[in-house]
C-alpha positions as CSV (number, residue, x, y, z in Angstrom):
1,X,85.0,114.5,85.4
2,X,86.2,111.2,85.2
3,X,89.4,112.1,83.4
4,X,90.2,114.7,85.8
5,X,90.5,111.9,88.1
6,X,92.2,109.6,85.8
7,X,94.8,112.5,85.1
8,X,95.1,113.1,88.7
9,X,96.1,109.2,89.5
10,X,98.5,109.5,86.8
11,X,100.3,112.7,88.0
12,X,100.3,111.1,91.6
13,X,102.0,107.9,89.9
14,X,104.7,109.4,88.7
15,X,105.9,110.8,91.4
16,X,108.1,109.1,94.2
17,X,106.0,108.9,96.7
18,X,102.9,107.7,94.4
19,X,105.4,104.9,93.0
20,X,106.4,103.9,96.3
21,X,102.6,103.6,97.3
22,X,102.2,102.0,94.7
23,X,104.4,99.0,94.9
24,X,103.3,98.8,98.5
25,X,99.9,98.4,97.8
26,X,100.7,95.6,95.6
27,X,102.7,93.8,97.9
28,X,100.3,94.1,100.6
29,X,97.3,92.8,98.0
30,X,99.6,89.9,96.7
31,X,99.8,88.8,100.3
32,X,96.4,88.8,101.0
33,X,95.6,87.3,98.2
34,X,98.5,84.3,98.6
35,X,97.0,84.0,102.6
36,X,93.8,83.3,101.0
37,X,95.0,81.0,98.7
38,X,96.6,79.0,101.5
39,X,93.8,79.4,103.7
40,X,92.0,77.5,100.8
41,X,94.0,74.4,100.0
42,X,94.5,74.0,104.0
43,X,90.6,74.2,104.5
44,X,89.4,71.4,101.4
């Protein structure tokens, strides 16, 4: 079952939308994690 869902992923990937989903989703996950980061050097 587990590969089904793995195929699935892949076959959604490669399609434009699932690209373009997926470079947002990275870009909002590196911002949260550079806001963290900052909150972290300003707080210590």
């Amino acid at each position: 079952m587990l590969f089904g869902y793995l195929r699935t992923l892949r076959n959604y990937l490669k399609t434009p939308k699932g690209r373009h989903d997926t470079f947002d989703y990275l870009k909002a996950l590196m911002l949260v994690v550079l806001t963290t980061l900052i909150l972290v050097v300003i707080l210590k």
